[in-house]
C-alpha positions as CSV (number, residue, x, y, z in Angstrom):
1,X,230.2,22.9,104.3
2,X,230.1,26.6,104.1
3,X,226.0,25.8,102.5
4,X,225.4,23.2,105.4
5,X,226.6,26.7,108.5
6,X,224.5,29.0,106.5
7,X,221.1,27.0,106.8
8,X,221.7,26.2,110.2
9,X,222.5,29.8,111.1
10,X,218.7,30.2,109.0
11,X,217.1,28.1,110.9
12,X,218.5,28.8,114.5
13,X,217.9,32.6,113.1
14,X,213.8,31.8,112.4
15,X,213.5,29.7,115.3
16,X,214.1,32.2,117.6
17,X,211.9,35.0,115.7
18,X,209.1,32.6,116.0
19,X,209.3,31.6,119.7
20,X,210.0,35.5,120.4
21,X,206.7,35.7,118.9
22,X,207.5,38.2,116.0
23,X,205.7,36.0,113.3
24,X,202.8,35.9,114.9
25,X,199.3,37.3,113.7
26,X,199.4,40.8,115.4
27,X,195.8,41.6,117.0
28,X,196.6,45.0,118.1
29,X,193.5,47.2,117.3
30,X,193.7,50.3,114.6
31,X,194.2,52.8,117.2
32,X,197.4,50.5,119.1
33,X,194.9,49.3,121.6
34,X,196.5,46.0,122.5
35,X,193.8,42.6,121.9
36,X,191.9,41.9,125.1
37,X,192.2,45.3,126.3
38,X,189.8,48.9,126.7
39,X,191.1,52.0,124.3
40,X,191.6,55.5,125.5
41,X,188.3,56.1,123.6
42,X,185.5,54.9,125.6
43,X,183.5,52.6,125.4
44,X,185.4,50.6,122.7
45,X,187.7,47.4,123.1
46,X,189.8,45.5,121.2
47,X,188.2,42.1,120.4
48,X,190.0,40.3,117.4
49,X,191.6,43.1,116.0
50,X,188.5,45.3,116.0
51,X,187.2,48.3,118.5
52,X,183.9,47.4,119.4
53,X,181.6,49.3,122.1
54,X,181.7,47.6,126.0
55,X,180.5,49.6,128.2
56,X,180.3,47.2,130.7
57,X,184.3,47.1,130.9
58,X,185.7,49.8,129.3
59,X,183.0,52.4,130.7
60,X,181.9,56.1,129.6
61,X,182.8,59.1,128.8
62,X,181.2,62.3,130.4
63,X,178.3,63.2,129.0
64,X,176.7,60.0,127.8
65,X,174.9,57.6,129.9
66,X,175.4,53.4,129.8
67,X,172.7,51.9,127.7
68,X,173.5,48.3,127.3
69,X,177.4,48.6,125.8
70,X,176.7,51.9,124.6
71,X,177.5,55.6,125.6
72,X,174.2,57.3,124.9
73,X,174.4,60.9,124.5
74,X,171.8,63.0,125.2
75,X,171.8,64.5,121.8
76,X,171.7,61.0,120.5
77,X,167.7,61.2,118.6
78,X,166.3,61.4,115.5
79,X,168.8,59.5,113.3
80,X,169.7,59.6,110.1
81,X,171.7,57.2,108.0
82,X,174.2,58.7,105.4
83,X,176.9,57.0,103.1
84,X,180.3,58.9,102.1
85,X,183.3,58.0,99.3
86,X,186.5,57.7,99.6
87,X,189.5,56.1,97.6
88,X,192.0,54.3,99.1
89,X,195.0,52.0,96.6
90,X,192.9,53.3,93.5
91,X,189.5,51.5,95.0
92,X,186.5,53.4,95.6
93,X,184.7,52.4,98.8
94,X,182.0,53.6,100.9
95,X,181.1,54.1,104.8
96,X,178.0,54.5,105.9
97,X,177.6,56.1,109.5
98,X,174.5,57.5,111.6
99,X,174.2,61.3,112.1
100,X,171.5,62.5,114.7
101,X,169.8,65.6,114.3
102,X,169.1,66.5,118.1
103,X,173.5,67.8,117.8
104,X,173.2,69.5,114.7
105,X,169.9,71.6,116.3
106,X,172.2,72.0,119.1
107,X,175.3,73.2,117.0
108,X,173.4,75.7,115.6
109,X,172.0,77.1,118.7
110,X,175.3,78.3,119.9
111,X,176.7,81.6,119.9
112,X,178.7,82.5,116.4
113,X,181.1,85.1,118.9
114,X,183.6,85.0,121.5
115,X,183.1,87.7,124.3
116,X,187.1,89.2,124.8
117,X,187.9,91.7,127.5
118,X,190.9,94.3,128.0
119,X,191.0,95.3,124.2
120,X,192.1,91.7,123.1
121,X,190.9,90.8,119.5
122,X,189.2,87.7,118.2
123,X,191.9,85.5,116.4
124,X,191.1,83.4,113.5
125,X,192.6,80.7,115.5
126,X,190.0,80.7,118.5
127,X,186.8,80.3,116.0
128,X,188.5,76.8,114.5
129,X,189.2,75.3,118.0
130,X,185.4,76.7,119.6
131,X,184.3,74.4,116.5
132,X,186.9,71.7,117.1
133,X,186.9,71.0,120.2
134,X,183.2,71.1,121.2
135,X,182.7,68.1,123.7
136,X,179.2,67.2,122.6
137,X,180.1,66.9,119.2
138,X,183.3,65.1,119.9
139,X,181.4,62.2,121.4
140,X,179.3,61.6,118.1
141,X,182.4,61.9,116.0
142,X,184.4,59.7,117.5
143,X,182.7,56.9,115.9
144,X,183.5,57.9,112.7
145,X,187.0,57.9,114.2
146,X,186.4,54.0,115.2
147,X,184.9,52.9,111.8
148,X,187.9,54.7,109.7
149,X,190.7,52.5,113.0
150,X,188.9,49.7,112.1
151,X,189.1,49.8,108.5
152,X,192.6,49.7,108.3
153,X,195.6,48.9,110.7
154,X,198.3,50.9,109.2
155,X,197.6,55.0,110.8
156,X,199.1,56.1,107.0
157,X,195.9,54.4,105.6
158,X,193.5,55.5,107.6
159,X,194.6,59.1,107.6
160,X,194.7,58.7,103.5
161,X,190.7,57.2,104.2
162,X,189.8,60.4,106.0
163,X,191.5,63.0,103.8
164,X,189.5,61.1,100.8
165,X,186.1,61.1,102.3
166,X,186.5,64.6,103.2
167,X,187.5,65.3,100.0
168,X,184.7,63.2,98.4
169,X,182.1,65.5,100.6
170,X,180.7,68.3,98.6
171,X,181.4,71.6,97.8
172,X,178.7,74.0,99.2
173,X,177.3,77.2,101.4
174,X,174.9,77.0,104.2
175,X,171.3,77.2,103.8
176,X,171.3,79.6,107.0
177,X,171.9,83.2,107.9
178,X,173.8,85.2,110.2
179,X,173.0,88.8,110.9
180,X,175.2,90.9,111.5
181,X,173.4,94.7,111.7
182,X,171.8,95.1,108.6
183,X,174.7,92.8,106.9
184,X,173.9,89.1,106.7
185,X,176.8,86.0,106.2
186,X,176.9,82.2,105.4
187,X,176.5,80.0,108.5
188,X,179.8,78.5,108.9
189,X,179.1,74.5,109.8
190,X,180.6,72.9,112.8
191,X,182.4,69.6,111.8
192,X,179.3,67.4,112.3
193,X,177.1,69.9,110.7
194,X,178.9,68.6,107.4
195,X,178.7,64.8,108.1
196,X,174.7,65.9,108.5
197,X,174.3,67.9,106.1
198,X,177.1,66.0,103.6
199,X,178.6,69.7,102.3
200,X,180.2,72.5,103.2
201,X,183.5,75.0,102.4
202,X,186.8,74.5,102.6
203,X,186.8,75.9,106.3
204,X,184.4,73.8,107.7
205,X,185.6,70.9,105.9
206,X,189.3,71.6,106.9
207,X,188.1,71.8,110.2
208,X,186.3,68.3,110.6
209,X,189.4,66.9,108.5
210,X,191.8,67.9,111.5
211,X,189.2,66.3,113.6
212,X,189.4,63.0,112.0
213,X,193.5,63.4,111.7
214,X,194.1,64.4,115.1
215,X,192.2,61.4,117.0
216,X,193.6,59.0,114.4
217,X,196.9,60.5,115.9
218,X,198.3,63.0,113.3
219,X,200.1,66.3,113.9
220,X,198.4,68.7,112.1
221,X,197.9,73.0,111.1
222,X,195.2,74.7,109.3
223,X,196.9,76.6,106.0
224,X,195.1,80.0,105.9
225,X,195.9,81.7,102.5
226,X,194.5,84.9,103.0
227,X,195.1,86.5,99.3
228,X,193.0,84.0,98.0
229,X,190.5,83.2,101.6
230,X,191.0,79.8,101.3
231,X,191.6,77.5,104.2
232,X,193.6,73.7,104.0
233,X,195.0,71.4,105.9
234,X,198.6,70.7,106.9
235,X,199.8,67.2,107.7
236,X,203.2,66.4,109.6
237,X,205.2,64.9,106.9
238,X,209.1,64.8,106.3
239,X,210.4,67.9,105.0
240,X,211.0,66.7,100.8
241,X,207.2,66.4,101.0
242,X,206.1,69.9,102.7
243,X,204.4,73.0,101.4
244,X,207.5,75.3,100.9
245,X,209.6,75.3,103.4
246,X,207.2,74.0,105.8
247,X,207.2,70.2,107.7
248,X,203.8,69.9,106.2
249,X,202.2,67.9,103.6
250,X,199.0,70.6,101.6
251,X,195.5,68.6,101.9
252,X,193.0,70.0,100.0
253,X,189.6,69.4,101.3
254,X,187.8,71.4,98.8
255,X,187.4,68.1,96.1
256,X,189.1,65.3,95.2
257,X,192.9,66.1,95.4
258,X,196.5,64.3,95.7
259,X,198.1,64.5,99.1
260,X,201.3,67.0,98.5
261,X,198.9,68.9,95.2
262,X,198.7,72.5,95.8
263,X,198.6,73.8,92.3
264,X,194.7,73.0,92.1
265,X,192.9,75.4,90.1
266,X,189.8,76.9,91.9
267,X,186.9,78.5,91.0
268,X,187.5,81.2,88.1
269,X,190.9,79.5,87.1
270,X,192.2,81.3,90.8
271,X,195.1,79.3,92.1
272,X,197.1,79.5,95.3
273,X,200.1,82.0,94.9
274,X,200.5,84.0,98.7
275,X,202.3,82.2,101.8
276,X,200.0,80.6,103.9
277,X,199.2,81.6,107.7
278,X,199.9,78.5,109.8
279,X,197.5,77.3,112.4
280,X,198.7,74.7,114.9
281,X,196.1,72.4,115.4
282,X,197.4,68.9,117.2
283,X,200.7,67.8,118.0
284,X,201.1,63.7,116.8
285,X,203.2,61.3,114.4
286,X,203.9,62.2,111.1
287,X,203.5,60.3,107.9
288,X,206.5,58.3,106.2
289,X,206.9,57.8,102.9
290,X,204.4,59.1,100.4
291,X,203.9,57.7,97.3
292,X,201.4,60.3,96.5
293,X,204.2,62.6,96.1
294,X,205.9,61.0,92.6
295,X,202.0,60.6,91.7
296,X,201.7,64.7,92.6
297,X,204.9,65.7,90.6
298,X,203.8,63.3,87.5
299,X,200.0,64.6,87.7
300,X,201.1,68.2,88.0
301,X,203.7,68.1,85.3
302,X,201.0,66.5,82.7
303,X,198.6,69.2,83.8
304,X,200.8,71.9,83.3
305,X,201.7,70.5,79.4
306,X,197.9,70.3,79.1
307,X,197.2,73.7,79.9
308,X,200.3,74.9,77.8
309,X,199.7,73.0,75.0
310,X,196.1,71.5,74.9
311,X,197.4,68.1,74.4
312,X,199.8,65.6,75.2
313,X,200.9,62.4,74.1
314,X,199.6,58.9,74.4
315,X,202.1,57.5,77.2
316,X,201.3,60.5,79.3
317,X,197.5,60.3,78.3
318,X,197.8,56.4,80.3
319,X,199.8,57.8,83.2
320,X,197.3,60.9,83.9
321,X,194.4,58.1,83.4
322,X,195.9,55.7,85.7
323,X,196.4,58.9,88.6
324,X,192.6,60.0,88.2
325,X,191.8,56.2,88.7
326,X,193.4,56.0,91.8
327,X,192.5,59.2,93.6
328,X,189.3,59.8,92.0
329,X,189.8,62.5,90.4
């Protein structure tokens, strides 16, 4: 009797789940866009589960002109197709995207100072968001911000496909000089200027990181370590998981790197030992659980035995391949 209540408390139980609709296939675009409706992000709309350009409906953004169900921008010529990395669940896949040289001449044309009056100082702060938040730009980035939404529905994976093709960009200095008097400095690359150019430092990567994190939705700081001048990227993430006593998750950006990792060695063995400034980028969501972080703890525990020792054993050999494997390393 007691078998006969309990399946028909089952069955009343899914019946009602199903004609509330809950087991339904869910549409909804990567960005929440709901099926049969125009994002935020113009021109795109949400068509089976994926954001695709419509114009027609959805309509433009400043700055861009309707060309069949495109935004055009004017700095939209000469382009140039390049392919980037990235890892997600211990795969290695690949996006290709179009870069257009007209922005990146137009990057470079603007001024590398900000004019300040009544004695006020230049902040580091004001440099990152001038790069940021350039509206030109923005409107050629954002479909790299599409292509990453439409990869994945779950905002945890596609901010873990961002940090990895950042990460997967290389490591290097601009061609180009700045004078300043008879001193001369690396060009610092706006965000785009690494997608174009597919390298640049760990401030201008950092930079177009927080880009890609804060349209995908993300909370998010810049971590200035100024012992070491080395720039990275916070992410909102609970508390267990944060860089000291901070409610961030470390990114590297530099290379390939674990979410939650900041015990990297750098360039002469130099690792990260000072307190970090903290840059407010974005308010947003923050991520959940983390399994990177276990994989952080296990990788940085085996690395440490490694550099102590100069060896270890075979079980911790298979768990340190397995880890490389997934990230890339």
């Amino acid at each position: 009797m007691k078998k006969v209540l309990l399946m028909f408390i089952l069955v009343l139980f899914l019946v009602t789940f199903v004609s509330a609709g809950l087991f339904q296939k869910d549409n909804n675009c990567g960005d929440g866009t709901l099926e049969g409706d125009c994002s935020v992000n113009q021109p795109y709309f949400c068509s089976e589960g994926v954001l695709v350009e419509k114009a027609s409906l959805c309509g433009c953004v400043n700055l861009t002109n309707i060309e069949d169900e495109s935004c055009i921008s004017f700095y939209q010529f000469n382009p140039k197709e390049v392919n980037f990395t990235y890892f997600l669940n211990g795969k290695e896949k690949n996006i290709s995207f179009t870069v257009y040289g007209n922005l990146t001449d137009y990057l470079f044309e603007l001024p590398d100072f900000i004019s300040y009056s009544n004695g006020e100082k230049p902040l580091r702060e004001d440099f990152k968001f001038i790069k940021i938040n350039e509206e030109n730009q923005k409107i050629l980035l954002m479909p790299l911000v599409i292509q990453i939404q439409n990869l994945a529905s779950s905002k945890t994976d596609q901010a873990r496909i961002a940090i990895s093709l950042v990460q997967n960009i290389p490591f290097g200095n601009s061609d180009e000089q700045i004078f300043l008097g008879n001193n001369s400095i690396n060009y610092s690359r706006y965000p785009y200027e690494v997608l174009y150019e597919q390298e640049g430092v760990c401030a201008s990567k950092s930079e177009l990181l927080v880009f890609l994190l804060r349209e995908i939705g993300y909370e998010t700081v810049f971590f200035y370590h100024k012992l070491e001048n080395h720039d990275s990227v916070g992410i909102k993430c609970p508390e267990k998981y944060g860089l000291l006593d901070t409610s961030y998750c470390f990114v590297e950006t530099t290379g390939p790197s674990i979410i939650t990792d900041n015990e990297n060695s750098y360039l002469g063995g130099l690792k990260l030992t000072s307190y970090p400034e903290i840059i407010n980028s974005s308010e947003g969501d923050s991520f959940g659980y983390l399994y990177e972080y276990g994989d952080a703890r296990a990788f940085k525990k085996i690395r440490k035995g490694i550099e102590e020792t100069g060896k270890t054993n075979l079980f911790r050999r298979a768990r340190l391949n397995k880890i490389i494997e997934r990230y890339g390393l």
